[in-house]
C-alpha positions in Angstrom: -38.1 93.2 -52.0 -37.3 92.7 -48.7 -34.9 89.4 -47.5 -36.1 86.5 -45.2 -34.0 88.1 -42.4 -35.2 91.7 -42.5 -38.8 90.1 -42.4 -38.4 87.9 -39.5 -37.1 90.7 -38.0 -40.2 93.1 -38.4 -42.5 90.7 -37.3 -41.1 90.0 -34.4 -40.8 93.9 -33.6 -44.5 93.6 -34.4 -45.4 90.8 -32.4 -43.5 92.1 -28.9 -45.2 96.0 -30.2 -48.5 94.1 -29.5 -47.5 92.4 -26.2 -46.6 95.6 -25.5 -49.9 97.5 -25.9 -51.6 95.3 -23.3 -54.9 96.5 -24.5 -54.6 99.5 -25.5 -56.9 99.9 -28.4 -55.5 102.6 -30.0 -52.0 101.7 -29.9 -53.2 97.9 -31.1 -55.0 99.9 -34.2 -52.2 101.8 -35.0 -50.3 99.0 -35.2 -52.5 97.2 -37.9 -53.0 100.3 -39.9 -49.1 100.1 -39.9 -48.8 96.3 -41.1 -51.6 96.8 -43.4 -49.6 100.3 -45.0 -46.6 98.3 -45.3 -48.2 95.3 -46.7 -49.6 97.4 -49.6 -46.0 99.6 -50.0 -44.1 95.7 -50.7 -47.1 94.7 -52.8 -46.8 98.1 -55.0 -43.0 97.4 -55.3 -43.1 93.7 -56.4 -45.5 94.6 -59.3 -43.7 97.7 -60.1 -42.9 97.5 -63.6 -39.5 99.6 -64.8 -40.7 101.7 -68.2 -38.6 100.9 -70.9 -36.4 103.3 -72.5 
């Protein structure tokens, strides 16, 4: 799981990515297809469950 600080960070890479496509519909899509991919990925590895041995 990722810490406080590495989060903060992301979204505000995220936030100044979408200043930065100024419209631009298909970079703005690509973004939330991104956000949305990595939202699943951390909600996969917080329920991840280690097998027992």
């Amino acid at each position: 799981m990722k810490n406080e600080e590495e989060e903060t960070s992301e979204g505000l890479n995220q936030i100044f990515e979408i200043i930065n496509a100024k419209g631009d519909t298909g970079e703005l899509k690509e973004i939330l297809d991104n956000y949305d991919r990595a939202k699943i990925e951390d909600n996969q590895k917080a329920n991840y469950k280690r097998p027992r041995e």
